[in-house]
N, C-alpha and C positions, 0 to 999 in steps of 0.2 A: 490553653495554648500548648501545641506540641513539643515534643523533646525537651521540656522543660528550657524552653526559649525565652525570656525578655526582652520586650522590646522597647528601645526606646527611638520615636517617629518622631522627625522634624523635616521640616523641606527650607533649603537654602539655595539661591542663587547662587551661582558661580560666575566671576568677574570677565562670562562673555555672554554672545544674545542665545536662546533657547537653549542653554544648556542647565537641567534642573538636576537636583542631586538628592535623594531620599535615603537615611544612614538607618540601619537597624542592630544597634546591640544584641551580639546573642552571649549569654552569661555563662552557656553549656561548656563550650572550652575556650579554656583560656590561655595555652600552652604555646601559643603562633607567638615566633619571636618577628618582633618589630621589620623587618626588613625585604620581606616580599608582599606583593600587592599581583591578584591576577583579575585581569579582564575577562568576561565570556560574553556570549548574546544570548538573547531572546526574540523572535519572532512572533507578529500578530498570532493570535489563533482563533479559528472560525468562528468565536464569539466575541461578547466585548466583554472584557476582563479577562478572556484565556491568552495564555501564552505556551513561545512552544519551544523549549531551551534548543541550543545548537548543538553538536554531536560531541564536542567537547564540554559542554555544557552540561546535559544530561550525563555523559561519562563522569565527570565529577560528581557532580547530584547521588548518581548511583553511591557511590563513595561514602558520601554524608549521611546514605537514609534517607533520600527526597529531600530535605531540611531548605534546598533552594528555591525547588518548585513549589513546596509549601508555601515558605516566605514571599514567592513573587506574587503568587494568589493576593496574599494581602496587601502589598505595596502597589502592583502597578506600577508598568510604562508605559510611554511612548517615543515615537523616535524624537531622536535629540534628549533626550534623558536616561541617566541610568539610577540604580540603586545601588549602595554599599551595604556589603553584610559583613561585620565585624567578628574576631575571632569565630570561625565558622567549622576551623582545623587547625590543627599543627604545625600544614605547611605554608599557610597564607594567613596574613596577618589580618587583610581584608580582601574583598571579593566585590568587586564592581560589572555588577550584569548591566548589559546598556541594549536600551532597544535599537531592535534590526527593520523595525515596519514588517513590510507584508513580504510575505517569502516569495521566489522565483520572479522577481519583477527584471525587465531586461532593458531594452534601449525604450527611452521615452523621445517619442519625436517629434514633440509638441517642446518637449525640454531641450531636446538636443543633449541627450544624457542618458549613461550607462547604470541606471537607478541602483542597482544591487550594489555596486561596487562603492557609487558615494554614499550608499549608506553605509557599508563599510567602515569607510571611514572615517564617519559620522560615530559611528559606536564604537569603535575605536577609540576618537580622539576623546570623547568624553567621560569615556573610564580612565581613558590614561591620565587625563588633566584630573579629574578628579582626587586620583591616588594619591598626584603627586602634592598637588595644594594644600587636602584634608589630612594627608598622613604624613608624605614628605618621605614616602619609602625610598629607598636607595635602588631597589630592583621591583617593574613590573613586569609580567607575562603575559603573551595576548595570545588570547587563540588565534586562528587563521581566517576565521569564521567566510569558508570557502576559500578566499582568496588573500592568501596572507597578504602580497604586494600592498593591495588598497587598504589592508590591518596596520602595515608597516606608514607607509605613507601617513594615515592617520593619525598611529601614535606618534611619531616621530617630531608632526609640524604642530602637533599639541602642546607636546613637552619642551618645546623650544622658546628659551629668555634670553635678551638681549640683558647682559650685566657685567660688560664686560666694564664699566666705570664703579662699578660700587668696588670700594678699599673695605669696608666692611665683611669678611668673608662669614661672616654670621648670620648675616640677612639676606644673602643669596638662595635664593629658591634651588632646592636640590635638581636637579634632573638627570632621575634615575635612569640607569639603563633597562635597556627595553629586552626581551627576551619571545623567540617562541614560543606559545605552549601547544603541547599534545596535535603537531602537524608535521608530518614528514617533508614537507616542500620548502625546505630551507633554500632554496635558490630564487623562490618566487618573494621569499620575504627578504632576503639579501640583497633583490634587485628593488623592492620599496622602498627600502633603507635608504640605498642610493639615490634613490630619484629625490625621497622626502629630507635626504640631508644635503641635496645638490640648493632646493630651494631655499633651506635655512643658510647656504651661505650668499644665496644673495639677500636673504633678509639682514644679514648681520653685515655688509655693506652699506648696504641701504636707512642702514637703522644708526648707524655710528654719525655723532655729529660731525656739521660739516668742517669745524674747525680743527678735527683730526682726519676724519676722511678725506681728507687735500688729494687731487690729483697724482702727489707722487708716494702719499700714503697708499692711495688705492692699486696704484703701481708694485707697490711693496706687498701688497695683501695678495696680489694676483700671483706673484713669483712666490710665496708663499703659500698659496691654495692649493697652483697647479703644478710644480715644479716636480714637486712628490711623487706625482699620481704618471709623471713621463710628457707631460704637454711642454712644448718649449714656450717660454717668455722671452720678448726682445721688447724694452722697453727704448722709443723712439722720442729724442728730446726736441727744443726747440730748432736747433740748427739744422738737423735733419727735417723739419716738416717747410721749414725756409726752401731746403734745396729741393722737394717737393713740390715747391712753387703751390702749397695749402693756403692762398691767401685769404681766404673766405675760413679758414678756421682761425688761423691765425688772428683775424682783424676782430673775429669775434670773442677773442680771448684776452682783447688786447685791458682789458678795464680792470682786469685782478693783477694784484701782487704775485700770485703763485702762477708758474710757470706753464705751461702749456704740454701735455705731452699724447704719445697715442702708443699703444699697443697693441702688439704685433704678434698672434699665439697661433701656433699649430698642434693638431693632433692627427698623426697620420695612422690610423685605423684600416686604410684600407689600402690597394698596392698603389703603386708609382706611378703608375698610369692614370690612376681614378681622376678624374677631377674632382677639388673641392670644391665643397659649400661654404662660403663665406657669413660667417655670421658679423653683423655691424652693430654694435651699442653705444646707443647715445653716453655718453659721461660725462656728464654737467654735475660733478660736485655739489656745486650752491648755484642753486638759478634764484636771482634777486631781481630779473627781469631786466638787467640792464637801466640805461638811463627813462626806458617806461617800466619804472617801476612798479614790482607788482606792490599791493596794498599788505600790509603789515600782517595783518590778520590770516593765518595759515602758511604764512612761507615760510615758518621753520619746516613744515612738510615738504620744501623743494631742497631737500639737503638729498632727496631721494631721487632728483631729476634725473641722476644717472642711473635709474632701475633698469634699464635697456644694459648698460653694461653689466650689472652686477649678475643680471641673468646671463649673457653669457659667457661667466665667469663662473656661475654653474652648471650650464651646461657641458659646457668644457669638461668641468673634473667628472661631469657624470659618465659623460661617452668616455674618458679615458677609464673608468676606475671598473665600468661594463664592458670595453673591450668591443666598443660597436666598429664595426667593421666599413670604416666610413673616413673619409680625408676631410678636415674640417678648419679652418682657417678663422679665429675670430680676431676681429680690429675693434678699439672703443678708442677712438678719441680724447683724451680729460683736459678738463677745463673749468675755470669758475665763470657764470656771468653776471659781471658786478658792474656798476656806475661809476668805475675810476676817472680821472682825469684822461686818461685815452681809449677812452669807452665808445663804440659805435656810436653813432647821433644819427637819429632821424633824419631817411634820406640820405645817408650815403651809400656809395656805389665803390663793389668791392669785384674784384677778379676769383672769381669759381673754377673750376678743374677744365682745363684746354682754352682757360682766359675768357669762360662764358660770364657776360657782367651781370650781378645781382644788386637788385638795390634794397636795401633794407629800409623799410618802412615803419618796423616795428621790431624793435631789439630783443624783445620778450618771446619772438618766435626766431628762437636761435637754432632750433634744434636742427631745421633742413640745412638751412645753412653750412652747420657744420660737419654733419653726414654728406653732405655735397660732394666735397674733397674726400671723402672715405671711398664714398662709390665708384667715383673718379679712380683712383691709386690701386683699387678689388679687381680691375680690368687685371691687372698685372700677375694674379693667381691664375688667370682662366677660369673662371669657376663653373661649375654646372646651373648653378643656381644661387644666389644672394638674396638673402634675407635682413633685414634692418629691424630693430626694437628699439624703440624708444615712448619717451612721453613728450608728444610734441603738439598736441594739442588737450587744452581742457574742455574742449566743447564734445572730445571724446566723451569724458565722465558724465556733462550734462544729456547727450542723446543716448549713450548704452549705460550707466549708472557705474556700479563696479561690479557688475554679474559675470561682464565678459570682456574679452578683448576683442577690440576693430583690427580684420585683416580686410588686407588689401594685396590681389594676389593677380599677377598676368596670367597664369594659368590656372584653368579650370581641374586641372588635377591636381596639382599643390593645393589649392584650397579644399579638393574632395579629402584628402589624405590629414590636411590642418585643423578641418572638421571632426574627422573620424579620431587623432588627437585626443581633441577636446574632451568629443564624449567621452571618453576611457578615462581618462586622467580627471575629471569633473574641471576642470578647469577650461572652459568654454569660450568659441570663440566665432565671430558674426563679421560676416561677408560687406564689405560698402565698396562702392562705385570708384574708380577713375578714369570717370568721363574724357573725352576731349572738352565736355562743356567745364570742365576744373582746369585743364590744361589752358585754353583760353582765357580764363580771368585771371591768372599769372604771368601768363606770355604774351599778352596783347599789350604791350607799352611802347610806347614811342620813344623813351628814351633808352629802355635796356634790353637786356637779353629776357630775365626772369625775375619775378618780386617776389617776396616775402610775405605777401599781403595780395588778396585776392581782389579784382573787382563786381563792385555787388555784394549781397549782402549772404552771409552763412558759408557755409560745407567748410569748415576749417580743415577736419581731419582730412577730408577729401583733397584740401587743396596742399595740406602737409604731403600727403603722398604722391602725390601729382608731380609735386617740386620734387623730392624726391628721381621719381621715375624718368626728371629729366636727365638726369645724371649717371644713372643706373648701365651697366653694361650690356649689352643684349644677348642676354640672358635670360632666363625662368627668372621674375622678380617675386617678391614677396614684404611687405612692410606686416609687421605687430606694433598697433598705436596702445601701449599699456597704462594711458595716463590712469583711466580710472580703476583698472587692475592692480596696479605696479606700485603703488603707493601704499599712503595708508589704508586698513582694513575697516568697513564701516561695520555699524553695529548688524546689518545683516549678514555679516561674511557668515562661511558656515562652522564650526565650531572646533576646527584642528587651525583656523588663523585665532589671531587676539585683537580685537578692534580697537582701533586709535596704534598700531604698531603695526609695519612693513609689512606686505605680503610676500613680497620675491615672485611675484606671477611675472608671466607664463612657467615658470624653468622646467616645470614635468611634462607640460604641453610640448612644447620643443622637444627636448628630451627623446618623447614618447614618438614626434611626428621624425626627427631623423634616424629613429631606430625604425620606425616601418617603411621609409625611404630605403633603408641600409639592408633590411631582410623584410623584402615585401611579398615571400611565401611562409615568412615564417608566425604563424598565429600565436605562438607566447609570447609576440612583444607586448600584445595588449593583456 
């Protein structure tokens, strides 16, 4: 055994899906005080078992005497796994190599993905989680490994726990701060930062229970988020959404104890002139489904219905805290929907924006409903373009799983650019219909304007945006259906979420598509 090395091998799980973790003692020095922890990669190489360190990789390695590429020889990776090497130097207490897969891979468009980049952040996030779980360092450093941004993003949505309720500050999981290593493009990882700490505030939204995230809590968290960063908050209460003549939210709010309110945020990034973008988020606090109740079994997971707001709630702080050069207007709604004593009932008929009548046939599909009245009141910005996120259909999750998100877009170039998004940011997202033949099975009633319930049998999400798009201003429209994104993360998410806990999707997607909106010659956005 070289450099008089010991090793001692075990392989252990780490508490998400493909992430394997290989620890190697080395006894040579012992000198690394407890408190940093650095990331590097490794790359396939042209055989099976060769590996091929990254430039900051090997430059360390040099450092040691090889002592890395020795030891990787014998451990082995692949992607979605790293190795830890224990006291190795003086200046790191441990060393977490994580495989990169196969080098110079670029857009896959079979995947609809920027491969190099999520892997990126694939070996990223699983050195950084590693560090922090097995050693519980106070400081990690990651290389750039190419692209800091997707390095940053990675560690960032790794090392992110929701604990903000443990009274115990002993059993709080540390989360270290995150550092560059050995990269000069401190602005490419400054702007990951951003994006991947834009998304952990809608996951710490989204993830607060619903008996503290109340509507006027969430109100509170928003003027607290963005208020900082220069975005203004005007939070709009009940009496004001009355003189709005919102009856179709209003009626839909009417079954909770807690008050109704909507929000009202600007960020002016761009001149006087611009028109804004309208971002709409659902904010449904607690959806209980109303008097059709949904079934027991998962709906404490609907404490997250409002993930359409909470995203743009990070959106917002991102484009302020970036300085994207853009006018941008977001509105959410908040509201519980519960089975009070003046709760919707099946079959009633409410007044929607310019008194178009809707009848609710099913309480549990609240979400158009209540964006209805938002799209309506969006007219009044002038906007260039309105876009809506919410969770308003679960038959979303049953046809696209939680791999991606359903748009729905009037134009053909918003979705080329929502696309193009996607790939970059790995956070992915797929194209569906709004027929007239969807528009039909909503608006063909004899008794109302438009229902809540389609007739015939399927296309939910389609018929969610449909309804929608009857209210919509005319405009460039755009709907993100995030049900099976937006929530919780299942055991396949990829390895910088935590399964069974929020994801905060889309918020880098968005992020990413109105920063290329905003500087559409400019190639560093992606």
């Amino acid at each position: 055994m070289n450099h008089g090395v010991v090793l001692t091998k075990f392989l252990r799980r780490l508490p998400c899906q493909n992430c394997i973790v290989r620890y190697f003692e080395d006894e040579f020095c012992s000198t690394a005080d407890k408190k940093k922890g650095l990331v590097l990669g490794a790359y396939d190489g042209c055989h099976e078992g060769e590996y091929r360190l990254t430039a900051a990789g090997e430059k360390y390695d040099v450092e040691l005497g090889g002592r890395i590429s020795s030891l990787l020889k014998q451990s082995g990776i692949q992607l979605g796994e790293t190795v830890i090497y224990n006291n190795l130097g003086a200046e790191f207490y441990a060393v977490a190599v994580s495989a990169l897969g196969q080098e110079g891979l670029g857009y896959n468009e079979i995947e609809c993905l920027e491969e190099c980049k999520e892997n990126i952040r694939i070996a990223s996030a699983v050195g950084a989680k590693a560090l922090q779980e097995q050693h519980g360092l106070p400081i990690v450093m990651v290389e750039g490994f190419t692209n800091p941004e997707a390095a940053a993003e990675g560690a960032i949505l790794s090392v992110w726990r929701y604990q903000e309720q443990k009274t115990n500050v002993a059993r709080k999981v540390v989360e270290p701060v995150l550092e560059l290593y050995d990269d000069p493009d401190r602005e490419s990882w400054d702007r990951g930062m951003v994006k991947g700490g834009a998304q952990n505030v809608a996951r710490y939204l989204e993830e607060s229970p619903a008996n503290i995230m109340t509507p006027s809590k969430f109100a509170k968290s928003a003027i607290d988020i963005l208020c900082p960063c220069g975005v203004s908050v005007e939070v709009k209460d009940r009496e004001w959404i009355m003189e709005k003549n919102m009856c179709a939210f209003l009626a839909m709010a009417r079954g909770s104890y807690e008050a109704p309110l909507m929000l009202e945020m600007s960020y002016c990034g761009g001149s006087e002139d611009d028109k804004p973008v309208v971002l709409i988020g659902k904010g449904i606090t607690f959806d209980s489904g109303g008097l059709c109740l949904k079934p027991c079994e998962g709906m404490a997971e609907f404490r997250a219905d409002m993930a359409g707001g909470a995203v743009v709630i990070g959106v917002l702080k991102a484009l302020a805290i970036l300085g994207i050069p853009l006018n941008v207007t977001g509105l959410v709604p908040l509201c519980e929907n519960m089975p009070g004593g003046m709760a919707m009932k099946p079959g009633d008929i409410v007044y929607g924006w310019e008194g178009k009548t809707i009848k609710i046939e099913n309480t549990d599909k609240e979400g158009p409903v209540i964006l209805a009245d938002i799209l309506g009141f969006s007219t009044t910005f002038k906007p260039c373009l309105v876009i809506t996120i919410g969770t308003l259909s679960r038959a979303t999750r049953a046809a696209l799983g939680t791999s991606t998100s359903a748009v729905f877009a009037t134009s053909d170039v918003v979705w080329r650019e929502m696309a193009r998004a996607g790939a970059e940011t790995g956070d992915r997202v797929w194209r569906l219909p709004m027929w007239k033949h969807y528009a039909n099975k909503i608006l063909k009633r004899t008794d109302v304007d438009v229902c809540n319930v389609g007739l015939g049998i399927g296309g939910d999400p389609c018929l969610a945006a449909t309804f929608l798009l009857e209210f919509a201003p005319a405009v460039d429209f755009m709907h993100v259906d995030n049900t099976g994104t937006g929530m919780e993360a299942s055991e396949m998410a990829p390895p910088y979420l935590r399964p069974g806990y929020m994801t905060g999707r889309p918020t880098r997607t968005i992020v990413q598509f109105l920063n290329q909106m905003a500087c559409p010659q400019d190639k560093s956005v992606c």
